[in-house]
C-alpha positions, 0 to 999 in steps of 0.5 A: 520809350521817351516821356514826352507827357509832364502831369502836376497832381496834388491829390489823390482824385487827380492821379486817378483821373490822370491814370484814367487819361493814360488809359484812354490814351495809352500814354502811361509809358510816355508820362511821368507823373510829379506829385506836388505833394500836400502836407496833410497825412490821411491824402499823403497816404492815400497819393502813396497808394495811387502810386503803387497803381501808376508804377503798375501801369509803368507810369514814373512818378517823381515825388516833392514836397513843397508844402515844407518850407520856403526853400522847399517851394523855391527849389520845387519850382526850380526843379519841376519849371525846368520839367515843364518848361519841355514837356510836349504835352502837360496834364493839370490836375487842379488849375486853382493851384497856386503852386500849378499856377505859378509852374504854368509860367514856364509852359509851352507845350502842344497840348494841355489836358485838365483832369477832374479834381472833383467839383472844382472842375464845373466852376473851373470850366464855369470861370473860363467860358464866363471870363471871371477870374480863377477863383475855388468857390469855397475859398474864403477871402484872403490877402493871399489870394489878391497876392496871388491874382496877378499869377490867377490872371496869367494861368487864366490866359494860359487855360483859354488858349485852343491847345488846352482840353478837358478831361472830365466825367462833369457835366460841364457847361460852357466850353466847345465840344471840341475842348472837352473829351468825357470817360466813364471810368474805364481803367478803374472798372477794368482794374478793380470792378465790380464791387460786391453788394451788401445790405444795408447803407453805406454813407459818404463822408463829407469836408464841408465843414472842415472848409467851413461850409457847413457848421460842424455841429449842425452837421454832426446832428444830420449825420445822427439823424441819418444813423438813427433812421437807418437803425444805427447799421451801415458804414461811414467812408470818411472824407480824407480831410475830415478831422479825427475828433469829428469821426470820433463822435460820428463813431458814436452813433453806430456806424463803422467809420472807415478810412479809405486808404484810396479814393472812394472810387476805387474803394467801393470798386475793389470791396463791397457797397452797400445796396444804397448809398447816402451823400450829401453834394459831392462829386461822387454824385457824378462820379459814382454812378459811372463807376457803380454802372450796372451794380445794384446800389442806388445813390441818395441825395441828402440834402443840405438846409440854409440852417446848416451853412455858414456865415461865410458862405456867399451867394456864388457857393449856395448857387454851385452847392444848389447846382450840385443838388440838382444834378443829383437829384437827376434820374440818371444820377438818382434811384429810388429815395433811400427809406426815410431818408429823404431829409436831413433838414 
């Protein structure tokens, strides 16, 4: 069968979500998935993995690696232009990409889809629908982003057009139904599910300090907090970005540091979850309770003080961090408080 399909992934999130489109649309045959791969080795490994699944679904994956030099991005962007540039239908997988961006200059396909890449997806679709320029909230402010705007401006007009629609288990806001198809999961579910349930708790790494959302130490003692009310027994899925010296001291406090070799989707998927879940806001907050339908495990909100935030953070990331909170603490995404737990603050 021909492949008619071209899809740009970057991260580990985006080739699942990618895998989940396929399946909803039985395309995986027709796709061929390029991996514009990153440099940073815990989501090299973890993308790795994802392939194996997507060689399984019969999905080609092409891999490059334009993080390695100046001439390996140039020449990344000649080979994959030429790609994209006859594609009939293009899969996105993070529209903030410069990379992505600059490779939409020579697109013109039918279709386009944008896959979930976590929580970027809901400023994606809030910048859009408001007109702002396409900018990732946790950015700080660079001359290299305004290098870049003149790239932001034209991959902006390229994601309003009618042919582009959005794949998205987020609740976004803003865009007309038309433009927008949900899904639950169902690939990963019928995959992998469903997971076996152990006492205990199981808490959800996070990056904001790595992106300098969060100061480390602050968050470090939260973390230690939540160890000591929870009798120091439970596991920690780290975050693929967070640092080796962090989990080191979180190992400290007793809980079992694990590092997903998959996206935290599938690793609670094919494996045990513990009856109660602890987070701090994250997509998994959106992510999970699809995935986790009908499993005995409820998910906690932990939340996060102004104390613990950095200088850097401006009033557009407190407003889509407060946004992210209280979709969380929704009934539908929420069970009962976790014992004790209720605050980090």
């Amino acid at each position: 069968m021909s492949t008619d399909t071209v899809a740009l992934v970057e991260s580990p999130a985006q080739l699942l979500h990618l895998l989940e489109w396929a399946h909803v649309e039985q395309a995986a045959e027709r796709t061929v998935a390029v991996v514009l791969a990153p440099v940073e080795e815990t989501s090299l490994a973890q993308l790795r993995q994802m392939a194996t699944y997507a060689d399984e679904e019969n999905m080609a994956v092409e891999w490059h690696y334009p993080r390695a030099s100046t001439a390996a991005r140039l020449r990344t962007l000649q080979q994959v232009s030429r790609r994209v540039a006859k594609a009939r239908r293009l899969v996105i997988g993070d529209p903030f990409s410069g990379m992505i961006q600059a490779l939409l200059l020579a697109a013109n396909p039918h279709e386009a889809v944008v896959v979930d890449d976590g929580t970027a997806t809901l400023e994606f679709a809030a910048q859009l629908s408001s007109g702002e320029p396409l900018r990732r909230w946790d950015a700080p402010p660079s001359v290299l982003e305004v290098a870049r705007a003149p790239l932001a401006r034209q991959a902006r007009k390229f994601f309003a057009s009618e042919r582009v629609r959005l794949f998205t288990v987020m609740p976004v806001a803003g865009m007309p139904p038309s433009k927008v198809r949900e899904h639950s999961y169902n690939w990963t579910r019928r995959r992998f599910g469903p997971p076996r349930v152990v006492p205990g708790v199981d808490v959800v790494g996070s990056s904001l300090a790595e992106s300098g959302v969060v100061d480390t130490a602050a968050y470090l003692d939260s973390i230690a907090k939540l160890a000591a009310r929870c009798g120091g027994q439970g596991r920690y899925f780290a975050h693929r970005k967070e640092a080796a010296e962090k989990l080191a001291q979180i190992a400290t406090t007793g809980l079992q540091v694990v590092r997903p070799e998959v996206p935290l989707e599938i690793e609670l998927s094919r494996g045990s979850v513990a009856a109660k879940l602890a987070s701090f806001p994250s997509s998994v907050g959106y992510t999970l309770p699809l995935v986790l339908a009908g499993v005995a495990t409820t998910i906690e909100l932990q939340p996060v003080p102004v104390g613990m935030l950095t200088s850097r953070v401006g009033p557009a990331a407190k407003r889509f961090l407060e946004r992210i909170g209280a979709d969380m603490r929704d009934a539908s995404m929420v069970a009962a408080p976790l014992a004790g737990v209720s605050s980090l603050g």
